[in-house]
N, C-alpha and C positions, 0 to 999 in steps of 0.2 A: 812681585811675589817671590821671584828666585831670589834675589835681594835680601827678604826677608828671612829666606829659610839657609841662607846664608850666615847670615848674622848669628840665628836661633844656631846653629853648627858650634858656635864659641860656647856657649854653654855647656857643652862637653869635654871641653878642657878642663884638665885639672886647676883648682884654686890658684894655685902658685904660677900657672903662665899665666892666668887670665891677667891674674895680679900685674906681673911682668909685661906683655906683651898683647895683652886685652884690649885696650882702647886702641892703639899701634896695629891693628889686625883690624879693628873694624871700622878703621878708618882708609883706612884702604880696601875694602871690601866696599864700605858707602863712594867710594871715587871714580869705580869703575864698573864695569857691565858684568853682570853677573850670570852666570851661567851653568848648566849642571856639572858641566867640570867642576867647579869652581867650588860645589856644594862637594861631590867625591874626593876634590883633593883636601877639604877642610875636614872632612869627617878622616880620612886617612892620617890628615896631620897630627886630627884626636888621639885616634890609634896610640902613634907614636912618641903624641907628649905622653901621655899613660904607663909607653913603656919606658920611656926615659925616665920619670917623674922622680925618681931617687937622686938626680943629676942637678934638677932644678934650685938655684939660690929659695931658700926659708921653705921648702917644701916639707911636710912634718909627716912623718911616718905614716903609714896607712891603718889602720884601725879598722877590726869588722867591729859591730855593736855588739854586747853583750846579747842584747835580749834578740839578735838576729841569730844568733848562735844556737841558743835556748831554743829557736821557737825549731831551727832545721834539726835539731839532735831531737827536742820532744817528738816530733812529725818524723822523722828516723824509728823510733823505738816503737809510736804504732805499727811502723809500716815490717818493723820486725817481730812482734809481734804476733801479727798473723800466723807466719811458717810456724812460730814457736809452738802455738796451741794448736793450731788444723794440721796435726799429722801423728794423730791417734797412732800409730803402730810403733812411730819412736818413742813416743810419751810413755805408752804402756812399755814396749819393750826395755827400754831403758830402765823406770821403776821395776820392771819384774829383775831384770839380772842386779839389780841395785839391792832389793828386798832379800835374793839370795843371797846376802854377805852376813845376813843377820841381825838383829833387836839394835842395834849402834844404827842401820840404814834407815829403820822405820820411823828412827824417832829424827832424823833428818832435815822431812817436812817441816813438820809440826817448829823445829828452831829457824828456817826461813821465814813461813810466818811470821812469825813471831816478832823476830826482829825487821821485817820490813815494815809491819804495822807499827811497830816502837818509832822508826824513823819517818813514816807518815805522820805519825799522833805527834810526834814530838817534832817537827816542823811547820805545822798549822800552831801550835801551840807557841812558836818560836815568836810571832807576831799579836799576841796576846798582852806579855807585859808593854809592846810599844802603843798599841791601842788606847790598853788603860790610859798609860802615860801622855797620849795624843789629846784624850776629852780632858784631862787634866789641865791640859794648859789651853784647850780651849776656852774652859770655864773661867782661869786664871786670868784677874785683872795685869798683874804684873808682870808679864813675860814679852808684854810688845806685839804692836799689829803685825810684824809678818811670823814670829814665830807661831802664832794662834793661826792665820794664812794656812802655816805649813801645817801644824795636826791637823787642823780642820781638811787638808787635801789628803791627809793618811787615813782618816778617816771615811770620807767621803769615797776614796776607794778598794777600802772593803769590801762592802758589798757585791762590789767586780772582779775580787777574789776570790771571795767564799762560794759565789754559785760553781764556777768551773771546777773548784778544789772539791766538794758537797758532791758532783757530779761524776769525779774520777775516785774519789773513794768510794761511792756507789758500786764502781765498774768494779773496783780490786777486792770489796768485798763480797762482788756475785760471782768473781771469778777465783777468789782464792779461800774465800768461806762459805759460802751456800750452790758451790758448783755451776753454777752459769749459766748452765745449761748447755757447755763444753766436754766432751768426754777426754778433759783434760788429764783426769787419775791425780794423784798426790802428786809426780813430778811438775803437774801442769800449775795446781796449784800452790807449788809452793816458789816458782819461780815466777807467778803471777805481778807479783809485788814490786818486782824490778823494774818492769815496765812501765809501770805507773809513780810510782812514789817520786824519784825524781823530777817528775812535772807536777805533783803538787810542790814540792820545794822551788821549783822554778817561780811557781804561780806568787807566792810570800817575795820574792824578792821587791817586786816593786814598793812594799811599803817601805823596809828601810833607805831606800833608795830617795823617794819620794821626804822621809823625815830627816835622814842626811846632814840638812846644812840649818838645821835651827837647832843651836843650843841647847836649849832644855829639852831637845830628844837625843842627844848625845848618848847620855848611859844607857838609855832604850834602846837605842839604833844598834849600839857595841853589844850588848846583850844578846839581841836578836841574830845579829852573826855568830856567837860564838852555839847558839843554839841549834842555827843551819847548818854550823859545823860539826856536832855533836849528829843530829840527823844523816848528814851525807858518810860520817863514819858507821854509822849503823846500818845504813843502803850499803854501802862497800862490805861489812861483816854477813850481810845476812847472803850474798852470792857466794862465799863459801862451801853451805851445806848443799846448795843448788852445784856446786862444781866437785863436789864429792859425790853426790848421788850419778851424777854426768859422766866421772871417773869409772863409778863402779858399774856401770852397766851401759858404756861405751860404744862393745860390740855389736849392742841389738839398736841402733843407732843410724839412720841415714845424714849421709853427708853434708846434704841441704839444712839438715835440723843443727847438725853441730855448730855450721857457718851461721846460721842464725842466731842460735842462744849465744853463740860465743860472742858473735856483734854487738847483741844488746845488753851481755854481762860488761864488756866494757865500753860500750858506750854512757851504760845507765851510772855505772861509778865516775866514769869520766864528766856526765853532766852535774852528778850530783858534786863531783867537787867543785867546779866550776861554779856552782850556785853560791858553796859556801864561801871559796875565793873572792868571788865578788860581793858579798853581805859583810863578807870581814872587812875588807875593802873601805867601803864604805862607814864600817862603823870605827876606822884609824883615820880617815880624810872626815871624820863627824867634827865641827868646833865644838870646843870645852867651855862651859859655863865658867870654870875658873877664870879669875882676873877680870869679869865681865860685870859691870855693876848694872843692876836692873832695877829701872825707877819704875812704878806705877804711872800709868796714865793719867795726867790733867782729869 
């Protein structure tokens, strides 16, 4: 048994020793008795290939995931969220010394809005022409079994899109258009958007991701990024009016609130460009149908 959980220790090396020095480790681990020392100084040894690992022959840079990134900043900007909208006295206070500057404050709101829902609608939207384009060559004889494969999987995960995406524009419209039932005031609702909009852009990424590496979604896939990125600049424009109304009525402001909204005005531009980074990404590493000669099926 200790033998075994011995062994099961190598499995926590980095690729590039296992690579190296893997079979050499456990072979000598199977030669001799094994013991909970034996298991503490392997798991230590882990430790320290991990921290060497930039030392190791062919070891390749470390890489977090994309979508692990996405999911800790979305799950961030609930969790800021909260403080933003549950502390009525800065919300109001802030809109009241903000409304005292004058007809230029009032109309404030109303252009956060405005452009947050621009770069909601225009990011679920972004994944529309790829869609088309997906049953398209699903129904098309001539584009070959795995390109049809690959729409056929863009489509097929739609559906596990649209409910979460259907479900957070719900939230941003109970909470930035029909009051929520939040004694949020205008400041609340017009910074509503930031919070959420960027996680429906997140949500769209996996289609061109997913249509990527088949040809005839090429100009779809590039489309679809340059779309997210048109979106993530409009998430980015509309915290603006939100950090002018913030400017002008500052004072009547707790500390807590500012470190909040401040967090998730830049976090939410930071994920939103991050989304569109990665959708361009993808739609420059898309192969081109040029030079590619496409015979129909037997």
């Amino acid at each position: 048994m200790m033998r075994a959980i011995a062994l099961a220790m190598l499995a926590l090396y980095p690729r590039a020793w296992r690579d190296r020095y893997g079979e050499e480790v456990a072979d000598l681990v199977r030669s001799r008795p094994a013991r909970p020392r034996t298991v503490l100084d392997l798991a230590r040894g882990a430790a320290d290939a991990w921290a060497r690992r930039g030392r190791l022959p062919g070891a390749a840079p470390m890489r977090v995931p994309v979508a692990a990134v996405l999911s800790v900043a979305g799950a961030a900007l609930w969790l800021l969220w909260n403080p933003g909208v549950r502390d009525p006295a800065s919300l109001h206070g802030v809109w009241a010394g903000a409304a005292a500057a004058g007809e230029f404050a009032g109309r404030l709101p109303d252009m956060a809005r405005g452009l947050f829902a621009a770069a909601g609608v225009y990011g679920v939207l972004s994944v529309a022409p790829l869609l088309i384009t997906s049953v398209s060559v699903m129904k098309s004889g001539g584009q070959g079994v795995a390109a049809r494969l690959t729409a056929r999987q863009a489509v097929m995960t739609a559906p596990f899109v649209a409910a979460p995406a259907a479900l957070i524009g719900y939230v941003l419209y109970g909470a930035a258009f029909a009051g929520g039932g939040y004694p949020a005031g205008p400041l609340g609702e017009a910074m509503a958007g930031g919070f959420v909009v960027p996680i429906v852009l997140a949500l769209m990424l996996p289609l061109p991701a997913i249509a990527a590496p088949a040809p005839a979604l090429a100009a779809a896939v590039r489309g679809c990024g340059s779309s997210l990125g048109v979106a993530a600049i409009l998430n980015a424009l509309a915290w603006l009016p939100v950090v002018a109304l913030m400017a002008l009525g500052l004072p009547e402001a707790s500390g807590p609130f500012v470190a909040a909204v401040s967090a998730g005005a830049l976090l939410s531009v930071a994920m939103g460009a991050l989304v569109a980074v990665s959708a361009l990404k993808h739609g420059r590493t898309a192969p081109s149908l040029r030079g590619v000669a496409i015979r129909p099926e037997p």
